[in-house]
Structure formats: C-alpha cells, structure tokens
C-alpha positions in Angstrom: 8.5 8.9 1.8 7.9 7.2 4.5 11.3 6.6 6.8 11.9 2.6 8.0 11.3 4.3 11.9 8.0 5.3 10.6 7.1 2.0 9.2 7.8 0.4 12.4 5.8 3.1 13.9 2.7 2.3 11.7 3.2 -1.5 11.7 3.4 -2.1 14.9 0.0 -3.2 15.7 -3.4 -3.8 14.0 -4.4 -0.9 11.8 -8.5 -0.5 12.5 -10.1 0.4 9.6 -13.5 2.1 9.3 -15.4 2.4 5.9 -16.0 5.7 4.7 -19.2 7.2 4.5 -21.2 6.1 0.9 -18.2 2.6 1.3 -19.6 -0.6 2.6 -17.4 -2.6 4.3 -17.6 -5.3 1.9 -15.9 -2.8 -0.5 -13.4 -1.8 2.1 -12.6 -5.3 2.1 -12.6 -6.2 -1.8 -10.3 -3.3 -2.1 -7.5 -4.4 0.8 -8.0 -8.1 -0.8 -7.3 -6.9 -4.7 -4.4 -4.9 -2.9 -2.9 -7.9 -1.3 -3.4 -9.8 -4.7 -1.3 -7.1 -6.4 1.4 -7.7 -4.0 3.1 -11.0 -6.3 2.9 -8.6 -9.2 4.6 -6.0 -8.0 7.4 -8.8 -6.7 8.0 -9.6 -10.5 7.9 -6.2 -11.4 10.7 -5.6 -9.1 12.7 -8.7 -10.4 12.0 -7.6 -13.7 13.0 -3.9 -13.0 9.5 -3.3 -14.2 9.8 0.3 -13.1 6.8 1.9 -15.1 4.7 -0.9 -13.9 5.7 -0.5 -9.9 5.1 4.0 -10.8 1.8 3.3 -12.0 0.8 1.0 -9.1 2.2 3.6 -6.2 0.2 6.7 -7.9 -3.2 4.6 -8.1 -2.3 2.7 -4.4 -1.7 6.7 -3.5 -5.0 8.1 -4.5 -7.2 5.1 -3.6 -5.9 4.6 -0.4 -7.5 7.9 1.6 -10.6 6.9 -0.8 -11.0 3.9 1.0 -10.5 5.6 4.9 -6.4 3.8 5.0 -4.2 7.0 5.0 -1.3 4.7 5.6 -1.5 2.9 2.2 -1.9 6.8 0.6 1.9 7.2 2.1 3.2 3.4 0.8 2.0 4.1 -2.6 3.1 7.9 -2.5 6.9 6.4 -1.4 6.4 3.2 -4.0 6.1 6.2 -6.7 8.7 8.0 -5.9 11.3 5.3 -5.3 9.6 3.9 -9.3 10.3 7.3 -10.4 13.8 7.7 -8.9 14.3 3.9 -9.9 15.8 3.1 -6.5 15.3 -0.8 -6.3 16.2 -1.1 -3.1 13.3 1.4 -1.6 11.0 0.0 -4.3 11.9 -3.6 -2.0 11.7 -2.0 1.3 8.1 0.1 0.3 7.0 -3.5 -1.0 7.9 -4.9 1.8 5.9 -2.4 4.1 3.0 -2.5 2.1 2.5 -6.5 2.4 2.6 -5.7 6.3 0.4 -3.0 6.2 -2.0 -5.3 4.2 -1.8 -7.9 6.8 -2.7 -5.6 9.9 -5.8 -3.7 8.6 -8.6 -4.9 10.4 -11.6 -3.6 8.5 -14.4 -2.7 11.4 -18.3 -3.2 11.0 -20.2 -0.6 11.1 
C-alpha cells in the first residue's frame, strides 16, 4: 500500500508515459481516459460504502495498469483493493484521492 510520503513522491510531477510494445498510444490514452471516467463512480461507491464495487475496481486498476506501461496505477489499484477488502473508508478516500492525481499527471508520450 502505498504510504501518503510515497504519494507525494509519485505525484510530484508529470508522470511520462510510454506505450508498451504491441499498445498504440491512442490505446494508452483510451485506457487513462476510461480510468479518469471511473473516477465519479468510485466517489459514489465510497458514499454508498459500495465496498465490493471499489475491490473489484482496485484488482482490475492493479492488473491493467503495468499492462498499459503505468506501474504507479498497478500500486493505486493494489492499495484501493486492499483498503476495499479491509473496508477502511478512509484509505479507500485517500487511494481515490491519489489516483485522480495520478490520472491528471500522466502525460502519454508519442512514439
């Protein structure tokens, strides 16, 4: 789980992002858009202590995030399952939290 020091650490500046080999950059893209898209979901989820909803979304953030060459969205949705798992609300918020900023720092580099 990623500690709120480490967060910082991460978020700090722009995150460059280069597309794995057989990934365009379009889907690079697609993928960090339909993330950021999922972000107001998981903000009811949490209201609605939707904890089943918020575990599913961490595992899947966790194993597509490497997929698509962003190791630091592997570790938010690794934390968001754990915290869904251990239903702490308040690390579910903070993960949340990091993974809207992490969204809006990854600058997705042409090839």
């Amino acid at each position: 789980m990623l500690a709120r020091e480490d967060i910082s650490a991460v978020l700090a500046e722009r995150i460059p992002v280069q597309a794995p080999a057989g990934i365009s950059v379009a889907m690079v893209t697609e993928y960090v858009h339909r993330c950021l898209t999922a972000v107001p979901v998981l903000h009811v989820a949490l209201d609605q202590s939707d904890y089943e909803h918020m575990r599913i979304f961490g595992h899947r953030l966790k194993g597509s995030g490497g997929a698509y060459g962003i190791p630091a969205l592997t570790e938010i949705g690794c934390a968001i399952e754990a915290a869904a798992i251990g239903s702490n609300r308040a690390e579910l918020q903070r993960q949340v939290a990091a993974l809207e900023e992490c969204l809006s720092r990854i600058e997705v580099l042409s090839r």
